[in-house]
Each structure stands twice: as C-alpha cells, then as structure tokens.
C-alpha positions as CSV (number, residue, x, y, z in Angstrom):
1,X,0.0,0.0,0.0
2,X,1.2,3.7,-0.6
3,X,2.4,5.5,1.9
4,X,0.2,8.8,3.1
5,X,-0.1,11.6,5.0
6,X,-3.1,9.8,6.5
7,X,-2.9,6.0,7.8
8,X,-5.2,3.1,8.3
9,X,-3.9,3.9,11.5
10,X,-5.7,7.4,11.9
11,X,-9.0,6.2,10.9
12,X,-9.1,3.3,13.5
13,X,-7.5,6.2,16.2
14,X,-10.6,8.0,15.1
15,X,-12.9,5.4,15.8
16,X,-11.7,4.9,19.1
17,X,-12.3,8.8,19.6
18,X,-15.7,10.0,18.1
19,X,-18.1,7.9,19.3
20,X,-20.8,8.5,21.1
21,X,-20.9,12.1,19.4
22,X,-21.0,10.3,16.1
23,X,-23.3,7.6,15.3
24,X,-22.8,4.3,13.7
25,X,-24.9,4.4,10.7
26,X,-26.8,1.9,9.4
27,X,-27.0,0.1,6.0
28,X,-30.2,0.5,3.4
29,X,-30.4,-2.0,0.9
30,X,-32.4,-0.9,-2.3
31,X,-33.4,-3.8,-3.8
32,X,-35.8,-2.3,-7.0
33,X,-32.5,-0.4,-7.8
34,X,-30.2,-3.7,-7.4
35,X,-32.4,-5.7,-10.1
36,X,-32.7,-2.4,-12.8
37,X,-29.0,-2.7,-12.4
38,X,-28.3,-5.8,-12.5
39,X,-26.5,-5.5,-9.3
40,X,-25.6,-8.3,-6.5
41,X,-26.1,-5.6,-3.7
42,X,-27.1,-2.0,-3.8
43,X,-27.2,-0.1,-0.4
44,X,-27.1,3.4,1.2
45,X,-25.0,4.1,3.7
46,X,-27.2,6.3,6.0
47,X,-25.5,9.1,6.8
48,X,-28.2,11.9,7.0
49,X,-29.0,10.1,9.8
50,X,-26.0,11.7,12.0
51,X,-27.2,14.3,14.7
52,X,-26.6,17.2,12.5
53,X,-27.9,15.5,9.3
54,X,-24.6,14.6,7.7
55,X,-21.6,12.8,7.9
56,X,-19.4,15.9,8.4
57,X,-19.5,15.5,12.1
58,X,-17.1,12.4,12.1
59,X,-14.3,14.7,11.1
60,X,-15.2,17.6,13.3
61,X,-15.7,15.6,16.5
62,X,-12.2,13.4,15.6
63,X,-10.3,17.0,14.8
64,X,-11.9,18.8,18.1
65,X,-11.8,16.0,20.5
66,X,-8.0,15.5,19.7
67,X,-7.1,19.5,20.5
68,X,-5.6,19.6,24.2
69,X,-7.2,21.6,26.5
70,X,-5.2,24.7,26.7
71,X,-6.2,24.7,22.3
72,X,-9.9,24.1,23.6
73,X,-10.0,27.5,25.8
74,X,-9.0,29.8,23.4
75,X,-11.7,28.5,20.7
76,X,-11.7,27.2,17.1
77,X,-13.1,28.7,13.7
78,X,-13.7,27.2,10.5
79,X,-15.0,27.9,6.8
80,X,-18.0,26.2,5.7
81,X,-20.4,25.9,2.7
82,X,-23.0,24.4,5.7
83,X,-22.7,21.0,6.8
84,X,-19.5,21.4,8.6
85,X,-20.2,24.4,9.9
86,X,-23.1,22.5,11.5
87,X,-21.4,19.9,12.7
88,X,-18.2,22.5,14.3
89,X,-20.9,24.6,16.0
90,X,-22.7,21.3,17.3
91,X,-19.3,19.3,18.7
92,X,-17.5,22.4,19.9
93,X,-20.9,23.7,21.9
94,X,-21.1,19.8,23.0
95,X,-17.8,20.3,24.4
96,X,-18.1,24.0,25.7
97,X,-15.9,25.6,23.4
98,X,-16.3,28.9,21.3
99,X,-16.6,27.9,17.9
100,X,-16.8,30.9,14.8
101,X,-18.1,30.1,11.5
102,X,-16.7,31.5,8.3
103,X,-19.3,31.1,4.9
104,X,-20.1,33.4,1.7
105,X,-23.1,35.0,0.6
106,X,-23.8,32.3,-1.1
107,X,-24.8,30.0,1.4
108,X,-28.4,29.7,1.9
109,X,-29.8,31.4,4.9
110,X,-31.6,28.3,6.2
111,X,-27.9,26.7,6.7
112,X,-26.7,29.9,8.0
113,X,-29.5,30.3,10.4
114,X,-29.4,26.4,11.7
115,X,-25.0,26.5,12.4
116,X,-26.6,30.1,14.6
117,X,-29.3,27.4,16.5
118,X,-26.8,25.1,17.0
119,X,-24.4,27.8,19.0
120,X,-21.7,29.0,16.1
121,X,-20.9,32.0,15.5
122,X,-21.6,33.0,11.9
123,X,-19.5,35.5,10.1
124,X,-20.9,36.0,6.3
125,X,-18.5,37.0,4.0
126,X,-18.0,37.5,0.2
127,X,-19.3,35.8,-3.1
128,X,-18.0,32.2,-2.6
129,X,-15.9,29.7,-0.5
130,X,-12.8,31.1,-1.8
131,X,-13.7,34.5,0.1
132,X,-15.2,32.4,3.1
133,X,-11.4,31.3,3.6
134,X,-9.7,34.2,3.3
135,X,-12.2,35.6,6.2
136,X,-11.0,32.5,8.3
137,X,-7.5,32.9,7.6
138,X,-7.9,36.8,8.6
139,X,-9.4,36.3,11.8
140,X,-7.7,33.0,12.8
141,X,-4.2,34.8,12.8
142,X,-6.2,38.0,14.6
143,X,-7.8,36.1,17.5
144,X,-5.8,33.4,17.7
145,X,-8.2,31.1,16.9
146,X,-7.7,26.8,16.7
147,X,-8.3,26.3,13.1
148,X,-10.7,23.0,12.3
149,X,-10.9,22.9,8.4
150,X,-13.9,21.6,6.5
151,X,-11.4,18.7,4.6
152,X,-8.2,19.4,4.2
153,X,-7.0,18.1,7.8
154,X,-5.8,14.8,8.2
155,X,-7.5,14.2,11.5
156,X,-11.0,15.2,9.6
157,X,-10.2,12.8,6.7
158,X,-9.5,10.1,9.3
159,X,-12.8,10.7,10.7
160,X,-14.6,10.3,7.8
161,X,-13.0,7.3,7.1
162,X,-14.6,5.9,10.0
163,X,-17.4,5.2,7.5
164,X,-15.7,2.7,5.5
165,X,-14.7,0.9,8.6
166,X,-18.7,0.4,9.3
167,X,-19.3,-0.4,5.8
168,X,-16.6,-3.2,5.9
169,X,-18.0,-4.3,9.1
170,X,-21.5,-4.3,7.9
171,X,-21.0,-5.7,3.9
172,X,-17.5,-7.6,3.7
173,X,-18.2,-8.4,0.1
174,X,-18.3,-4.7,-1.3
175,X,-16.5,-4.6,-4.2
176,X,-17.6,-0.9,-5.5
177,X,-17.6,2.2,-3.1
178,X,-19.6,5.8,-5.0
179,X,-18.6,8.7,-2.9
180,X,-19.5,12.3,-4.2
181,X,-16.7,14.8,-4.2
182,X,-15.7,18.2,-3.2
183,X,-12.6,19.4,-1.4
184,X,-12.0,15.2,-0.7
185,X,-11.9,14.8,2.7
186,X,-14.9,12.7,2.5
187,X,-14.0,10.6,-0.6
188,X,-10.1,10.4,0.1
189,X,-10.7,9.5,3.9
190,X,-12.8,6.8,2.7
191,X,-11.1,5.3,-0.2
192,X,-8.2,5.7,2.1
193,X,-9.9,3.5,4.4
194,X,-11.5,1.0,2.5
195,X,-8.4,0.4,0.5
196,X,-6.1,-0.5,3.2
197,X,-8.5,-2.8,4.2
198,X,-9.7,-4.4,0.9
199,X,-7.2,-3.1,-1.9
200,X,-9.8,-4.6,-4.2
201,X,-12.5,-2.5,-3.9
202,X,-13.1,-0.3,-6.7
203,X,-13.8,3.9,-5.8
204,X,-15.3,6.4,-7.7
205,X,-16.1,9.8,-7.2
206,X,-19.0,11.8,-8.5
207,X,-18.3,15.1,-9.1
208,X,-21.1,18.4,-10.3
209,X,-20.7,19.9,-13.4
210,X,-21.3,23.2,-11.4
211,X,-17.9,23.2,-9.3
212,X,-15.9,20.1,-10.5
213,X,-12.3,22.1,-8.3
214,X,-11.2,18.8,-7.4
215,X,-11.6,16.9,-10.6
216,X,-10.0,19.4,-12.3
217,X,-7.3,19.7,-9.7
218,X,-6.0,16.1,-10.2
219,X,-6.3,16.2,-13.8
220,X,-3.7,18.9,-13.6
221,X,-2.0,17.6,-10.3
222,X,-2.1,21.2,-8.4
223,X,-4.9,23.3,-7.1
224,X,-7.1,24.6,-10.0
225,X,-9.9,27.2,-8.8
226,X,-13.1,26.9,-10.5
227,X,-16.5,29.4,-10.6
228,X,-19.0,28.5,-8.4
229,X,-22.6,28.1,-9.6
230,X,-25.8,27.9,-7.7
231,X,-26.6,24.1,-8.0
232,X,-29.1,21.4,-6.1
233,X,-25.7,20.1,-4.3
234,X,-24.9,23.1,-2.7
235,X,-22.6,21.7,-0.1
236,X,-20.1,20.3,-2.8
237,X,-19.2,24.0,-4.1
238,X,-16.5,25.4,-3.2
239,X,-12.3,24.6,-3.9
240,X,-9.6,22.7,-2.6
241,X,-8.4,25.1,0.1
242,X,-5.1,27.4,-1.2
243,X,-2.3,25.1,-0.3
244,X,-4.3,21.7,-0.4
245,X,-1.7,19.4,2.0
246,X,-3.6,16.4,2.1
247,X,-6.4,15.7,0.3
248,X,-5.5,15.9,-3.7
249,X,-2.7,13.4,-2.8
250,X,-5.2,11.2,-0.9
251,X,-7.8,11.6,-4.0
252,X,-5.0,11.1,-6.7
253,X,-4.0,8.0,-5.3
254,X,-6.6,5.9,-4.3
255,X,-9.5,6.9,-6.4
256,X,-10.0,4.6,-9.3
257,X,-12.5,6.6,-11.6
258,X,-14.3,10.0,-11.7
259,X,-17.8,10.7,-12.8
260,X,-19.6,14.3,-13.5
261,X,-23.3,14.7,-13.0
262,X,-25.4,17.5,-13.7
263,X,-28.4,19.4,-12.4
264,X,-31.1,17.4,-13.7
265,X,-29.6,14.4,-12.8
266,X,-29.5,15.5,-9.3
267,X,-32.8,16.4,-9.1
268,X,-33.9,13.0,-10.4
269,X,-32.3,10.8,-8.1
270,X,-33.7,13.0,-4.8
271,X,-37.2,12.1,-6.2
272,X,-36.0,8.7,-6.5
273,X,-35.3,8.2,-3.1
274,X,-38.0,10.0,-1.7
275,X,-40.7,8.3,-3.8
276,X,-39.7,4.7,-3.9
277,X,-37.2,4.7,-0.2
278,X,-39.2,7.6,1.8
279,X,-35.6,9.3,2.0
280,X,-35.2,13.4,2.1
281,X,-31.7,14.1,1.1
282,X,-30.0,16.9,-0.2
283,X,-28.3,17.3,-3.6
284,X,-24.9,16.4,-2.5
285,X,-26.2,12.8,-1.4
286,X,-27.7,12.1,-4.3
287,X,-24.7,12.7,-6.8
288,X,-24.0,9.1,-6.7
289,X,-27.2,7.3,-7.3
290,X,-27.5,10.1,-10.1
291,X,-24.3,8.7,-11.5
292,X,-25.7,5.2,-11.8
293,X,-29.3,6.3,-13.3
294,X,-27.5,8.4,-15.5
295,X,-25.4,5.3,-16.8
296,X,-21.7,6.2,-16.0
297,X,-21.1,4.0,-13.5
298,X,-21.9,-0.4,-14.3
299,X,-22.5,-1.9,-11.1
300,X,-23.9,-5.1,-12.7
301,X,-22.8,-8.2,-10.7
302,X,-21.2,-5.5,-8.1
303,X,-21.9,-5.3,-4.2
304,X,-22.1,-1.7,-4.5
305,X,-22.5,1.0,-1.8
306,X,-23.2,4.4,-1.3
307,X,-23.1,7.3,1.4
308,X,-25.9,9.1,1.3
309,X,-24.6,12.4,2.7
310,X,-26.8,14.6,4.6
311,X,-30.6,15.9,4.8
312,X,-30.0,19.0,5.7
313,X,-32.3,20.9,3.2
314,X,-34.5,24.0,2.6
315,X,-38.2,22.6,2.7
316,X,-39.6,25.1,-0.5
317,X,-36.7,24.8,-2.9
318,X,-36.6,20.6,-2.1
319,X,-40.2,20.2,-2.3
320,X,-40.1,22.4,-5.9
321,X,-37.7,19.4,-7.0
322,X,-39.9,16.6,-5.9
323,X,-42.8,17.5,-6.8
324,X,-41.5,18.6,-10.7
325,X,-42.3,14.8,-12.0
C-alpha cells in the first residue's frame, strides 16, 4: 500500500475517539435499484441520519476531540459551505468551546441560520468559498483562533474514514464504493480506508458539473480554482483550500474513476429516493445514485454501496424538486 499523509492507523485512532458524538450508521439496501441494475447488492450508507444531518460530524468531532485543552479554551473557527459548519458549532458547543463560522453569501440562509441554533458564530463573507477562507485565515491569525478545516485536515479525513470501517464491518463483500466529491476529505478519507482494508475495492467519485475544483485539480496535479454556480448540491461548491496538503494526494492515489453529473440528474435521483425509499436528502447525497441512473457507472454483478450524505435541506426549494415529475 502507498504510503500517506493519513494511515489506516488514523482512521481506527478515530474510531476509538468519536463515538458516542458520532453515530454508527446503518446500511439501506435498495433492492428495486439492485435488479434495474443488475447488481448483486445496492445499499445506502445512511449518513443523513448523523445528529446534524450529515456525515461531516465524524471529522469535526475526531479533529476537536483530539485539541488539548489549553487549544480548547482559546476556541476554534472554521470555513463552511453548511454541513460542517453544523457539525463544528454542534461538537464544539457539546464540548463547551467557542466555535466561529466562516461562509459566503452564497450559502443559503436556512444553513446559516441552523450553524446560529446550533451555538456558532456566523461571520458572512464575500461571493463564494474562496472569500469564506480568506475571512477564516484573517481572523484565525487575529484572534488566535484553533483552526478545524472543512477537509483538508488529516485528523477530519480520518474521521470520515470511519465510515468505510462500518461499511466493511456491515457488507464484507463490497466490491464498488460511490462517494461524491468536493474538497476530498470525505471521498479520500474513505477510499483511504476502504483500501487498506480491501485493496480490491473499486472507488469512484461523483463530481457536479457546477464546481468540479477537485476533478480538475488532479487532472492537472495542483490546485485549480473553478466558478461556483448555484446548483441542487450546494454543499459540494466550493475549492480545494489554497495550499491543499492532504487531500489531492489522498484523492490522486486511491480513487480509481471519476464521474460528472449534472443538475437534472441530481434532481432526479432525490425524487428517486424519496418516492420509492421515503428518504429526504439533499443534492450532494444524491450525486452518486444520479451517477448510476444516469449510466456512468456499471455496477452489474457488483456489491455496490453508497453514502448518502446529509438531509439537511430548505423545505420550499426541495419540495419544488420533488414534486416537478
């Protein structure tokens, strides 16, 4: 196995840190989808089903739980497109700790106003996530602030690979992992993972059209920064991060293939899932059954699983998608 920045080691260090703030989440098998497909196995790995509604709280609860205590009293700060944010202001006020919260204008007030509920302090600032980090970076250095990054981190990759150690645990025969991708913490802590355990299983990561910085960033092997768009998976805009450390390496090398989906392909696969599996999700955890209906990824004869991201969703613009038939 390659050697990394992040080890199998970190992700079973992580496991032995983040529960009972993180949950393990259970396995939903679909099996309409695994006979259209032709599949031996299709689930969902549950994910929305964390406290905050997405997986992003492994990584901020491994990253947090791990600061010492004189790092915990002077208080962390982070950039966010929404579900981290959420899940920083939700471990940190868990934990008593001051926690700020860096996004752009671009995130949508209901994610905004839900990181606020949950204790964060939200400081909203510029056009995109690009501006959202230079805010961090500014008022890190000025208050002196513990910095716990949305991805690039290896102690939040490690805690998102957490979830392939469940998935292992749960389905020993997976042979195909579909993560969606955006600044790779998610898909390179958990192809990480699932590699070192079972070198055979094939990864892929789904990508949007909308705000592909990761994509493009391996294809040229550096960071690439890309225009965000407004898209149904609003919590995979954003880039890499300025001096990406960990996750393009951890994305280069253990990814096998790379998908791109688009709006209406999104929008699809949340109707599927709440019509025929009674599941709200939001964009983002859709990408990757959008991916198969869309025909870019074969999973015929495959034990195939998926995360299904997070639910955290506004209510008018998600029920506009579902019920446009």
């Amino acid at each position: 196995m390659i050697n990394s920045s992040v080890s199998i080691s970190d992700v079973f260090s992580a496991a032995r840190r983040i529960y009972p703030i993180a949950k393990v989440t259970p396995l939903i098998s679909s099996s309409a989808l695994s006979r259209q497909f032709k599949a031996e196995s299709l689930h969902f790995k549950a994910e929305m089903m964390q406290e905050t509604g997405s997986f992003k709280i492994r990584g901020a609860a491994n990253r947090i739980l791990s600061l010492a205590d004189d790092e915990k009293k002077r208080g962390v700060i982070t950039f966010s497109t929404g579900n981290h944010g959420r899940a920083v202001a939700y471990v940190s006020h868990t934990c008593q700790i001051p926690a700020t919260v860096c996004v752009s204008k671009r995130v949508p007030s209901y994610r905004v106003k839900s990181i606020e509920a949950l204790g964060g302090n939200v400081v909203q600032k510029g056009e995109g996530q690009d501006d959202a980090e230079k805010e961090y970076e500014k008022l890190r250095d000025e208050k002196n602030l513990i910095p716990v990054v949305p991805f690039d981190d290896p102690f939040v990759a490690a805690g998102q690979g957490t979830i392939s150690l469940e998935i292992y645990n749960q389905l020993p025969q997976i042979d195909t992992l579909i993560v969606p991708l955006s600044g790779g913490g998610l898909l390179g802590g958990m192809a990480m993972a699932i590699k070192s355990i079972k070198p055979s299983v094939r990864v892929i990561g789904v990508s949007i059209a909308r705000s592909p910085a990761m994509l493009e960033s391996v294809k040229a092997q550096k960071v690439v920064q890309v225009e965000e768009k407004d898209t149904l998976a609003d919590s995979l805009l954003g880039g890499i991060g300025f001096d990406n450390r960990y996750t393009l390496d951890l994305v280069s090398r253990y990814v096998d293939e790379h998908v791109v989906v688009d709006e209406e392909e999104i929008a699809e696969a949340m109707r599927y899932l709440f019509y025929n599996h009674g599941i709200v999700v939001e964009g983002a955890s859709a990408t990757s059954l959008a991916a198969i209906q869309k025909g870019l990824i074969d999973i015929e004869g495959c034990n195939a699983v998926m995360p299904l991201t997070g639910r955290n969703v506004d209510f008018e613009k998600y029920f506009s998608v579902i019920h446009n038939r």
